[in-house]
C-alpha positions as CSV (number, residue, x, y, z in Angstrom):
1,X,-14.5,-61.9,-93.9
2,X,-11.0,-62.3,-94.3
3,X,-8.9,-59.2,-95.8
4,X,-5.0,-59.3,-96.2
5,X,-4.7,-61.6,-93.7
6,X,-7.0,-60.1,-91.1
7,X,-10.5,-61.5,-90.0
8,X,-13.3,-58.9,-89.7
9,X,-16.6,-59.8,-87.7
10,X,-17.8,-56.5,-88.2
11,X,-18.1,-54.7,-92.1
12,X,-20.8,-52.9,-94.1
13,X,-21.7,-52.9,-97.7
14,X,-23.1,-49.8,-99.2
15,X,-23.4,-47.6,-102.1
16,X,-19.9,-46.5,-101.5
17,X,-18.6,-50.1,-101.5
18,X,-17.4,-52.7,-98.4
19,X,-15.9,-50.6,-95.2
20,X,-15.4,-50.8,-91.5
21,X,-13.4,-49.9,-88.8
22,X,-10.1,-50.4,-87.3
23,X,-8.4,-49.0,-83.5
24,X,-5.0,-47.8,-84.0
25,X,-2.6,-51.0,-84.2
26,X,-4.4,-52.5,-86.9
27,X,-4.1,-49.8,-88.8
28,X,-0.3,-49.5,-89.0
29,X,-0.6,-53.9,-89.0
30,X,-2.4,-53.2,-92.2
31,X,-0.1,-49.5,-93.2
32,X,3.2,-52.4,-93.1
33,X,1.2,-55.0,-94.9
34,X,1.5,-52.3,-97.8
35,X,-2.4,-51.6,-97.9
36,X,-3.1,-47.2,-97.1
37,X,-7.1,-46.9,-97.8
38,X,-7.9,-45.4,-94.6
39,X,-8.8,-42.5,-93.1
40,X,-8.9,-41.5,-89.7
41,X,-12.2,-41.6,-88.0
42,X,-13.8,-38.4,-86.7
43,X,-14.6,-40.1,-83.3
44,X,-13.9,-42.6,-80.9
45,X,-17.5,-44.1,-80.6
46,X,-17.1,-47.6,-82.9
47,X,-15.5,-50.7,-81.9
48,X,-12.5,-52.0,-84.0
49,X,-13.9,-54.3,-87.1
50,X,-11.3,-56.7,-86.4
51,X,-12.5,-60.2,-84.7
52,X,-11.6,-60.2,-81.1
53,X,-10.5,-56.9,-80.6
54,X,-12.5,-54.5,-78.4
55,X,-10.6,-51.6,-78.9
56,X,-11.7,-48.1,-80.4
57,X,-11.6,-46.9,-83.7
58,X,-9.6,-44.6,-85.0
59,X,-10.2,-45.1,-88.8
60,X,-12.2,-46.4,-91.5
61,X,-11.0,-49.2,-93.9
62,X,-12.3,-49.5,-97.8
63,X,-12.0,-53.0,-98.6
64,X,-11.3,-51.8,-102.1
65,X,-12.2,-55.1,-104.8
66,X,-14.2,-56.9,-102.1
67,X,-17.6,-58.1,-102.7
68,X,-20.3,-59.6,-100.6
């Protein structure tokens, strides 16, 4: 899934909506593409949603108006 310009290989739908999530740089790439719906993660136990990148997540992304 591509979102503002990023590809994600790794997202969940639920009740709540579409969400995953992201290590630290592609939160602030996303924070200077203008887009804020995150929130920081309450531990460093998931892999950043982002394709290719192996590095660990700090927050959680709401891909707000995406459906699957």
């Amino acid at each position: 899934m591509i979102f503002k310009g990023v590809e994600f290989d790794d997202y969940t739908e639920g009740d709540d909506g579409v969400w995953s999530q992201i290590c630290e740089d592609h939160y602030f790439e996303m924070v200077s593409k203008g887009y804020n719906k995150m929130t920081e993660s309450p531990g460093d136990t998931d892999i950043c949603g982002v394709k290719g990148c192996d590095e660990t997540a700090k927050y959680y992304i709401d891909f707000e108006g995406v459906e699957i």
